[in-house]
Each structure stands twice: as C-alpha cells, then as structure tokens.
N, C-alpha and C positions, 0 to 999 in steps of 0.2 A: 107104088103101093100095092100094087097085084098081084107083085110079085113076093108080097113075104108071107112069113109060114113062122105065125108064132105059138102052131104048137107043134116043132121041135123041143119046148123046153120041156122034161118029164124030172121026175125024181130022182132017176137015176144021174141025169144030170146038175140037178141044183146040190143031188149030196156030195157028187163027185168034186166040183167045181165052184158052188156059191157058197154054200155052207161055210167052207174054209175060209176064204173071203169073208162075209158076214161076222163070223167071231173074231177075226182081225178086226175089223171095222167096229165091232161094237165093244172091244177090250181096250184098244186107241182112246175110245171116245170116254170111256169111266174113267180108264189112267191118267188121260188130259184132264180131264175137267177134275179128279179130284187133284193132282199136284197143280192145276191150275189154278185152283181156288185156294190152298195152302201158300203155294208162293205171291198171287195176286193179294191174299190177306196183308204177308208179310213187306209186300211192296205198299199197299196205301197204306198201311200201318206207319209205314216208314216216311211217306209223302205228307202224315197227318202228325206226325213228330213234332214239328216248329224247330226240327235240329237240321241245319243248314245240311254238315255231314250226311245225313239220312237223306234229306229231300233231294238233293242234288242228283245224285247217282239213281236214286230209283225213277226221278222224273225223268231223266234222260235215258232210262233203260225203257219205260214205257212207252214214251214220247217215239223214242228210234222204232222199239216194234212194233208200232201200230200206224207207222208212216211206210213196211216194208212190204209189199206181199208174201204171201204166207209159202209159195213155193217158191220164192227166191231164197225163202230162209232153208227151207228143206232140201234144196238143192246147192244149197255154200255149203250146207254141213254136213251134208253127205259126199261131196266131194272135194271140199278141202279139209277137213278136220282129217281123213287118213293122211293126206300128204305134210301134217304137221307132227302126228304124233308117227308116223313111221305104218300102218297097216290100216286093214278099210275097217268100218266099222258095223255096216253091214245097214242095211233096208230098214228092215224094224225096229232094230235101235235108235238111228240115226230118227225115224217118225216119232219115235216115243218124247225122244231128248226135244226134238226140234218141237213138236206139238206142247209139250210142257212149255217151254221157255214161252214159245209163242201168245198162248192163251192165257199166261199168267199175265200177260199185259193186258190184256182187257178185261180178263174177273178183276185184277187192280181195280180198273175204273168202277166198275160195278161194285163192290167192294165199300169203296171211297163214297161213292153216291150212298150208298145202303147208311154206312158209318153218319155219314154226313145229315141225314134224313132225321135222324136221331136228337129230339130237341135239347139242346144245351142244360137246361136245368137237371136234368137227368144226370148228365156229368157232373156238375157240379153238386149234383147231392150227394153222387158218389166221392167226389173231392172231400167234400165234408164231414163223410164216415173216416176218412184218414187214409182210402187208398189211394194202390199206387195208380200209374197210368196203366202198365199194364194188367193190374185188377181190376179197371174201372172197363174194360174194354172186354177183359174174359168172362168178366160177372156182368155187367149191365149193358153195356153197347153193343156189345159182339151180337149176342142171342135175339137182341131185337132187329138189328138190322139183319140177321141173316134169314127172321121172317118176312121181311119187307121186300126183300133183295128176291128173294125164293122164286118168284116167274121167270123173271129176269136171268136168273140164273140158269134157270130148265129152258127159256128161250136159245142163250148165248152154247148150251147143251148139244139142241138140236141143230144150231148152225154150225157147233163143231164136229158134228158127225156129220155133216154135209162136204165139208173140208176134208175128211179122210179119203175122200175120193182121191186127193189132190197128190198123195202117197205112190201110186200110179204113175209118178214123173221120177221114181228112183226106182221100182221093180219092185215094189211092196204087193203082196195078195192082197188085195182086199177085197171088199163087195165089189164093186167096179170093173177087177182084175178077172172075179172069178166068171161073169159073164161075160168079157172080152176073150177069155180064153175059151169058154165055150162056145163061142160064136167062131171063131178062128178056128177049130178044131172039127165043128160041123158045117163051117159055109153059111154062117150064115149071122154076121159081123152084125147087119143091121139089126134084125129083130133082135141081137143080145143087147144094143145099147140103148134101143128101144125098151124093152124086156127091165133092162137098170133101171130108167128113169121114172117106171112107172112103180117100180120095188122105193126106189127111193122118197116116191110123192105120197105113196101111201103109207111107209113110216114116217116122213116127216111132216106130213097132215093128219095120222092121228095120234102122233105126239103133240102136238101144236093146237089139237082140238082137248086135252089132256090138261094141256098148260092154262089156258080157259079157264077151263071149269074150276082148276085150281085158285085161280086167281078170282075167282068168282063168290068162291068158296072163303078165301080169306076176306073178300073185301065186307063180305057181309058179318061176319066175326067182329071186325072193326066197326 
C-alpha cells in the first residue's frame, strides 16, 4: 500500500482515457434498459396471455436467461455469431445486442410483478367498458404498474451499469477499459483499478441513495 500514487490521475488523463469509457458505459446502460424494458414488457405481456402459444416460448426464453451468466451470453455472441453469419460483428454491437436480450429477461419479471400488483377489479372494470386486452393494459394496467415497478426498475438500472464493466471480456472501452488502459500506459495497474472501483461506488451509491428518496417519495403519495 506504500507503494501507490493515486495522484497520477489528472484531467488530462480521465479526458484522454475515462471519459470515453464512461459514455460507453453510460449509453450501454440507457440502450439496455430501455430495449430492455420494451421487450421485458412484451415478454410478461405474453407470459400473462393465458395463450399456451405465447407463454410457452417466452417462459423458456426468460427462464433460460436468467439461469446463464451474463458473460457467457456476451462471450457465445460475440464469438460465435461471426462464425455463423460469415464476419465479426464487432465489441459494441455484439454489448448492445447481448445486453438487450439479456436484461429483457428480468425487466420481464419485474414487469410481470408490477402487471400482477394491479388488483383484478380494475381489469375487470376495464373488461366491462368493452375493452380489448390490449387496451385494458395500455389504458389502465400498464401506467399503474409502471408507477409501482418504478424503484425497482432504477434499482435493476443501476445493477445494469454495474454489469457494463463485464464488456471488458470482448475488448469493449468502457469505464473499466478506460482506467485499465491508463494505468498500463503509466505504471500504475493498481491505483487505476483501485481508482475504478471507487468512480464506480460513488455512482452506484448516489444513484441508489436517488432511488430512496424516490421511493420514499412515492410511498407517501400512496
């Protein structure tokens, strides 16, 4: 411990090196979470169907990615999807694609819970205005469970920008990349992953101190 020198890091460095990084990392994490949350909708959508067709395939689509880790999936698709379609597909695609798929299985779940929170008479009052399902779900269930769901959802956010680090196993910049290479490039390995972990606890603790208040904020509303 005597031996580090954590201030090698200056401006010129974090704009050089982390900066770039960081807007990866924090573009990942919007892109995910919102295709995550569009296709996680249309997956419990489909689980809450009572159409054997629908639930079948989405349950086993969920059920499979959330029994895989997350860089086993990021690392099949990044290395075997070139060898099927004929050329590579490249780092940051390959994060974006694989992080969608990934996370849409568990806003699914979160999704399903939110939908499910939702007391039945509600649906059936909308039943009894004469809509269909999927009006009853864009007009009255959707908008309520997606206030209920809402920490939960900024929760599962910040765990997914935890996970961008995890991009770093195919050659992605990211946050992670960008003080790993700065540290390699000045001698000084530790303090950069040092350096990370302390960038990454103080955004993901006053995100998480964010999510709180938020939640604190709604419950009193209620």
């Amino acid at each position: 411990m005597g031996n580090l020198d954590l201030t090698f890091v200056s401006w010129d460095i974090i704009s050089k090196f982390v900066l770039k990084g960081f807007y990866f990392s924090v573009t990942l994490t919007v892109i995910a979470t919102l295709g995550g949350i569009f296709f996680g909708t249309m997956l419990a959508l489909m689980r809450l169907s009572g159409k054997k067709a629908l639930m079948l395939p989405a349950t086993i689509y969920v059920n499979g990615m959330r029994s895989i880790p997350l860089v086993m999936v990021i690392l099949w698709f990044y290395l075997l999807v070139p060898t099927l379609i004929g050329r590579p597909v490249g780092a940051e695609p390959s994060a974006f694609i694989t992080f969608i798929a990934f996370e849409a299985a568990y806003f699914s779940e979160i999704m399903r819970a939110g939908i499910q929170s939702i007391p039945r008479g509600q649906v059936h009052a909308g039943q009894a205005l004469g809509m269909s399902y999927g009006q009853n779900m864009r007009l009255v269930v959707l908008p309520q469970a997606f206030r209920n769901m809402l920490p939960v959802l900024l929760t599962q956010t910040i765990i997914l920008f935890q996970d961008t680090s995890l991009v770093y196993a195919i050659g992605a910049y990211d946050l992670l990349k960008g003080f790993v290479t700065a540290g390699k490039i000045y001698g000084r390995p530790e303090e950069a992953y040092l350096l990370a972990a302390v960038v990454y606890f103080a955004i993901c603790y006053g995100l998480s101190f964010m999510v709180k208040r938020l939640q604190l904020k709604i419950a009193i509303i209620r």
